[in-house]
GUVO-832813 format. One record per residue (C-alpha): residue number from 0; x negated, z negated, y negated. Coordinates in steps of 0.001 Angstrom, whole numbers. Layout:
BEGIN
> nr c1 c3 c2
> NUM X Z Y
...
// end
This chain:
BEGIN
> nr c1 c3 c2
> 0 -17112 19880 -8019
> 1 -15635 16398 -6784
> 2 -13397 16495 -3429
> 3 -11710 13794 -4875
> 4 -7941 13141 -5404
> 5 -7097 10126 -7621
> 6 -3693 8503 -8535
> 7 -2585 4771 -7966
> 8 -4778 5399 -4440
> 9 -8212 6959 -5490
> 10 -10112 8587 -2164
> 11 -12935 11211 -1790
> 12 -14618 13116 1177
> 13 -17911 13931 1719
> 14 -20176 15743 4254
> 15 -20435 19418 6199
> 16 -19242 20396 9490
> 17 -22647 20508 10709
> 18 -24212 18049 8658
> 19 -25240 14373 10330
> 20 -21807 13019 9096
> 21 -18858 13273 7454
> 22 -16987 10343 5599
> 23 -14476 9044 3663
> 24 -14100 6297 -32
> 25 -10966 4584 -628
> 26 -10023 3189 -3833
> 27 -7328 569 -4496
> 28 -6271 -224 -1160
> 29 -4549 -3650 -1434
> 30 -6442 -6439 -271
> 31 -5622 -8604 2818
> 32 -3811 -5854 4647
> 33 -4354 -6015 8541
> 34 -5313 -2708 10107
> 35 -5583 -2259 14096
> 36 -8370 -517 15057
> 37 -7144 928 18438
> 38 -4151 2370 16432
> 39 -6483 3492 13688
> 40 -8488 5443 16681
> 41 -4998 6686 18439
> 42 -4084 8269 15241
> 43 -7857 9936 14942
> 44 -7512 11492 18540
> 45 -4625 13161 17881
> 46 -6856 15536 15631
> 47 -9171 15406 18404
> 48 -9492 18856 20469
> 49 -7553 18885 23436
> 50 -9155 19182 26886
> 51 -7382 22827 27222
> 52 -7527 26029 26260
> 53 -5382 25259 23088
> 54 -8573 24337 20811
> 55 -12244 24191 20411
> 56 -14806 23299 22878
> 57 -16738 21387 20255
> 58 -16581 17588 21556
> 59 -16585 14830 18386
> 60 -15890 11418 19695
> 61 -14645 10505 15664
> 62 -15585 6610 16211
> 63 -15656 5690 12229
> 64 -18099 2894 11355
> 65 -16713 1064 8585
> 66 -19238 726 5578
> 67 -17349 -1917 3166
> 68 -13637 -3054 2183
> 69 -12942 -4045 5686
> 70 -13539 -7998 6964
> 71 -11824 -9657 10155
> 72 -9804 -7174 10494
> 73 -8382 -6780 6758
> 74 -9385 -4844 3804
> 75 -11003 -6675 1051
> 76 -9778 -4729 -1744
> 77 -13020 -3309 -2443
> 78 -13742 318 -1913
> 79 -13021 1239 1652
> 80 -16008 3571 3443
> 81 -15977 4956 6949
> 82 -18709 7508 7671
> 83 -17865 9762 11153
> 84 -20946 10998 12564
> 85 -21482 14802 13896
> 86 -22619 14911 17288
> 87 -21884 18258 18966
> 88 -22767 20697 16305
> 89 -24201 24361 17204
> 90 -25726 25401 14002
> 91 -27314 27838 16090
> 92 -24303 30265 16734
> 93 -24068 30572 12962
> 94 -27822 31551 12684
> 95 -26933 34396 15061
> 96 -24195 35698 13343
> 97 -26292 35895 9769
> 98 -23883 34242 8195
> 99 -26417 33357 5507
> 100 -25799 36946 4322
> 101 -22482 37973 5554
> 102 -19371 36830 5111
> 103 -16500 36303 7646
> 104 -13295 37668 6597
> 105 -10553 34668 5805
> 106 -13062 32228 5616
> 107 -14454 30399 2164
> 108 -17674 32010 2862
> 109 -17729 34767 322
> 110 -15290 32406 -2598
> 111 -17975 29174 -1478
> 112 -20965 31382 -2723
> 113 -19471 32377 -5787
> 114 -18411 28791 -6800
> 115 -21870 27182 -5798
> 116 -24098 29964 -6421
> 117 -25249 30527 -3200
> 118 -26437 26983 -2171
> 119 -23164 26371 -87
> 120 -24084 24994 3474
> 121 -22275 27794 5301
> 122 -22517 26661 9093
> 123 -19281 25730 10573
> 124 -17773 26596 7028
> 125 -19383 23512 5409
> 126 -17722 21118 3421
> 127 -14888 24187 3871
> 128 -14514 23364 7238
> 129 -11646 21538 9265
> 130 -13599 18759 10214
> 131 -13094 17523 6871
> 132 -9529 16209 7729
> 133 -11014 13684 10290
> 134 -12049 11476 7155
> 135 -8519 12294 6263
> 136 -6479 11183 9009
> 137 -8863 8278 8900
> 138 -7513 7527 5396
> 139 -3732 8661 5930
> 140 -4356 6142 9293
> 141 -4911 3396 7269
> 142 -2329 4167 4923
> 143 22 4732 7379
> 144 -574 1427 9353
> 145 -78 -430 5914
> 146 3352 1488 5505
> 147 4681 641 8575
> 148 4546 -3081 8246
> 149 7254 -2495 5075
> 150 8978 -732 8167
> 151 7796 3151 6828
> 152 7478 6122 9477
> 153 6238 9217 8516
> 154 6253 11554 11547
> 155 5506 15406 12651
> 156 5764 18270 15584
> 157 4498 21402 15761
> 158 7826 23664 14324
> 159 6803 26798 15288
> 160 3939 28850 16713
> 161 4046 32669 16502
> 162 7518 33067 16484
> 163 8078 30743 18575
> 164 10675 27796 17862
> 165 10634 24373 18501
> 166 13780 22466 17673
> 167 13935 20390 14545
> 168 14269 17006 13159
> 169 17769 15782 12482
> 170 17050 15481 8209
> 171 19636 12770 7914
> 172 19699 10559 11111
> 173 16010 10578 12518
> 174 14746 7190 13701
> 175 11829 5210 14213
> 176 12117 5716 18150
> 177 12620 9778 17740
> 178 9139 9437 15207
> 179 7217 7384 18288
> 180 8576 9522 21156
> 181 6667 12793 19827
> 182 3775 10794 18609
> 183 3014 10096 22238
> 184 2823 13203 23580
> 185 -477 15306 24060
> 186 1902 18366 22790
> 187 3798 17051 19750
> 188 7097 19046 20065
> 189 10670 17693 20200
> 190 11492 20868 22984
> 191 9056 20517 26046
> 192 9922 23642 27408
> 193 9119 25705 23911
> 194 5837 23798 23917
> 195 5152 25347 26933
> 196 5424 28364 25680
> 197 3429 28009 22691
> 198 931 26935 24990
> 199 1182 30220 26579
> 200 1000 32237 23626
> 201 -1908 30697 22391
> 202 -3435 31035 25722
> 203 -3090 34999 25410
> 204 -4242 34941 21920
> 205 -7734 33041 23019
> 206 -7735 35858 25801
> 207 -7657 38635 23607
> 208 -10275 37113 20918
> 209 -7593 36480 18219
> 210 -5930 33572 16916
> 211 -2375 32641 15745
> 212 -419 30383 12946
> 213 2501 28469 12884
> 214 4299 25559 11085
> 215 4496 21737 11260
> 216 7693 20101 10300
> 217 6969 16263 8873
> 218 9799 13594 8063
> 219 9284 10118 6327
> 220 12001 7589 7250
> 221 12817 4726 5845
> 222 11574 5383 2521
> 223 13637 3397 -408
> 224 15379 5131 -3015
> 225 13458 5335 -6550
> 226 9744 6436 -5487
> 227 8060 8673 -7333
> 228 8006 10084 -10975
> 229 9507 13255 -12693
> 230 7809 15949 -13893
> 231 3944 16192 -13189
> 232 3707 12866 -10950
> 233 6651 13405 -8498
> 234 6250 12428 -4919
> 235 6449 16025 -4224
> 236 3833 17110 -6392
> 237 1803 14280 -4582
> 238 2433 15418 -1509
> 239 1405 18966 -2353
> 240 -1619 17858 -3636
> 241 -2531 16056 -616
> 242 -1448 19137 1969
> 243 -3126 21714 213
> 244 -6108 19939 830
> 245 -5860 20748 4221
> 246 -8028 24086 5474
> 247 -5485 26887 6989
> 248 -2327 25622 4754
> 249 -754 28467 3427
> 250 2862 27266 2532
> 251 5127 24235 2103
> 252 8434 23507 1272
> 253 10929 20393 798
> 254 14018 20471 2484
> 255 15907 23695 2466
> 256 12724 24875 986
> 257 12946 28564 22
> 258 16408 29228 2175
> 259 18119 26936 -883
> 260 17374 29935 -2647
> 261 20004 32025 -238
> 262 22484 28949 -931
> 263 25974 28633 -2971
> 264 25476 25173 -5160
> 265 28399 24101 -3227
> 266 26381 24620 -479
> 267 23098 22973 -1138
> 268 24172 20080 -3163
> 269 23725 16593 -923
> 270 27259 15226 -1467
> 271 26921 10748 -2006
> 272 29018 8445 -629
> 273 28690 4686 593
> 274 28008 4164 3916
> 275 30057 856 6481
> 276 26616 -911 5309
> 277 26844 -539 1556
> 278 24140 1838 1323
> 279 24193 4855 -1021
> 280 23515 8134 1105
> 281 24274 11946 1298
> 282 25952 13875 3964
> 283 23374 16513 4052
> 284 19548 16575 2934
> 285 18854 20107 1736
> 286 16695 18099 -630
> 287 14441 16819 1828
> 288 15344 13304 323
> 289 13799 13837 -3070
> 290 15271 14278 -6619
> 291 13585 15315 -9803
> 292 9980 14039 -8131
> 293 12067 10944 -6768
> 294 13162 9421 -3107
> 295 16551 9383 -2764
> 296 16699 7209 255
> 297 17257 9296 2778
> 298 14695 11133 5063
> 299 12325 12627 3595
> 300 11867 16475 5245
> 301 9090 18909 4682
> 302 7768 22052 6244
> 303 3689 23311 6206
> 304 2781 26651 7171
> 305 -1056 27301 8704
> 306 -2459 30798 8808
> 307 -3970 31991 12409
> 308 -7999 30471 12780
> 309 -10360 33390 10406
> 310 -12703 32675 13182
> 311 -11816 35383 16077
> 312 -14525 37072 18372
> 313 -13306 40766 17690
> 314 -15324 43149 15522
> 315 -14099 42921 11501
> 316 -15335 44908 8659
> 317 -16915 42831 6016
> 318 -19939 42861 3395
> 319 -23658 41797 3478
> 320 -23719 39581 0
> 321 -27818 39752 -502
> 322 -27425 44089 439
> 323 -24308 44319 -964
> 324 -23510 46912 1917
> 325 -20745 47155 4326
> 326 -21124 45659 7648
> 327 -19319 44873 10649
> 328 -19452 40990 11999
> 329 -18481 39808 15180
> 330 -18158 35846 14664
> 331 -19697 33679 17498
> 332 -18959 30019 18509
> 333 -16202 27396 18811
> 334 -12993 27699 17706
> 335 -9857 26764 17699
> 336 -7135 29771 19165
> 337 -5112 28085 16904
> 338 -5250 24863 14564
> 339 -1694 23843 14075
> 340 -1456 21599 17218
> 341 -4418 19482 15823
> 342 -2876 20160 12167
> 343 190 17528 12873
> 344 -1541 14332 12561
> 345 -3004 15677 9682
> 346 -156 16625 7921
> 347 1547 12315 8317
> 348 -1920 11346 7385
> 349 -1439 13224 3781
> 350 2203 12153 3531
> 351 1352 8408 4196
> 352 -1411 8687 1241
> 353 1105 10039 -888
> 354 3477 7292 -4
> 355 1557 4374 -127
> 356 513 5840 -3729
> 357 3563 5813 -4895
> 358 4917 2729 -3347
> 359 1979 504 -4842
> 360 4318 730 -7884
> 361 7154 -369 -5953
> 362 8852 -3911 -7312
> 363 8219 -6587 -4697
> 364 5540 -4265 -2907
// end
């Protein structure tokens, strides 16, 4: 019953949305790496709700307090804990909603009492909940910051939302600067004007009680060639690992992803030549810059769908669990309209664990 996930990089959550804190342990982080705070906290906020209509109204200020591994500003090698506190929690609109006995429909309610007999802490969906990933991004934050000194990016935007299209990452050419220009913005899109209408369409969703889904597109630049393993430890398997662990994710892909499937091999084959530099590349990336579990060296692309927030204010059929009778719920409190805005630093913070896994094996790391 561990939420752990442990390869080269060892880490484990703990805690319950409405609990008194959440946190995070960090095995094998190398010692004597330097990590900025301020950036560490930048990174954090991103997940943060957004002072809109966009997200939640539930207000977590996310400031970490560092337990051990971490001394004048570099880790120590020992295990790394950060515990996040919960501040704003109102266990109360949970109480009213008898969610003790009913369960809300897309949530891990119902699946949660099965696995733990009944003893699962059920307010704000428990250790189900999406506040989980702030000990996440904490850990993909620190991962990431480690990455980018050997000159690593891993970066994201919100792709789509209902239908609507934002434009995409350039899978063989994307830079650095492109990464940094969307991690700036309160809105991560590449197309302003698209993320204003996503805006808009989540607006009307929250209006009308429901919620909607969407997709966040993440790249990794920079990345040699020769990461990863075949078979059962590839750096997509890690990956997938790491971004199913994420509440909401309902689908991912690498590269072309399932359209490869619509492909000629003439088509989807990445074609190699040497570059004016000397460097081995392809003219396309339909493999999202990974073969046979390996990097390739070029970008590497992927694609993670979210399903619309369970938790919508409109009337939905569902059971009582101690009656076993059928009951209608109408679920109170906070919630995001949708979660995929908040979703994107999530997503780099699951890629950069996966990297930095893989790259501790790295000659000369």
């Amino acid at each position: 019953m561990a939420s752990t996930w442990s390869n080269n990089i060892s880490f484990s959550v703990f805690g319950e949305s409405h609990g008194p804190a959440i946190g995070v342990v960090m095995d094998n982080v190398p010692p004597g790496e330097s990590i900025d705070m301020d950036k560490l906290l930048q990174f954090m906020a991103r997940r943060a709700p957004k002072k809109d209509a966009t997200s939640t109204q539930r207000r977590e200020k996310d400031l970490p307090q560092i337990m051990s591994g971490f001394l004048n500003g570099k880790t120590t090698g020992t295990p790394l804990c950060a515990f996040i506190q919960n501040t704003d929690q109102h266990s109360q609109d949970y109480m009213k909603s008898k969610l003790d006995t009913l369960v809300r429909p897309g949530h891990a309610d119902y699946t949660g009492a099965l696995r733990y007999r009944g003893f699962n802490d059920v307010r704000g969906g428990g250790h189900f909940s999406g506040r989980l990933t702030a000990p996440l991004c904490f850990a993909g934050a620190v991962c990431g910051q480690i990455l980018e000194k050997r000159g690593i990016y891993v970066g994201a935007h919100i792709a789509e939302i209902h239908k609507i299209k934002d434009d995409s990452f350039d899978s063989v050419v994307t830079s650095r600067e492109d990464i940094m220009r969307i991690r700036e913005k309160a809105f991560p899109v590449i197309n302003d004007e698209k993320g204003k209408r996503m805006k808009r369409d989540i607006e009307k969703a929250r209006m009308s009680m429901d919620s909607v889904g969407g997709v966040v597109e993440c790249i990794a630049v920079n990345v040699p060639a020769g990461i990863g393993s075949p078979i059962f430890d590839g750096l997509e398997n890690s990956i997938a690992q790491l971004i199913f662990g994420i509440p909401a994710v309902k689908g991912l892909e690498f590269g072309a992803g399932f359209n490869a499937s619509k492909m000629l091999g003439s088509e989807n084959n990445d074609e190699f030549y040497v570059d004016d530099k000397g460097h081995v590349v392809t003219r396309s990336n339909f493999a999202g810059g990974i073969l046979g579990g390996i990097s390739t060296g070029m970008p590497i692309t992927l694609r993670v769908a979210f399903k619309p927030t369970p938790s919508i204010a409109q009337p939905q059929q569902t059971i009582d669990m101690k009656n076993r009778t059928n009951e209608t719920i109408e679920i109170k409190g906070r919630h995001d309209p949708c979660v995929v805005p908040r979703a994107v630093p999530c997503v780099e913070a699951a890629v950069n664990i996966a990297l930095l896994n893989h790259m501790l094996q790295y000659p000369n790391f």
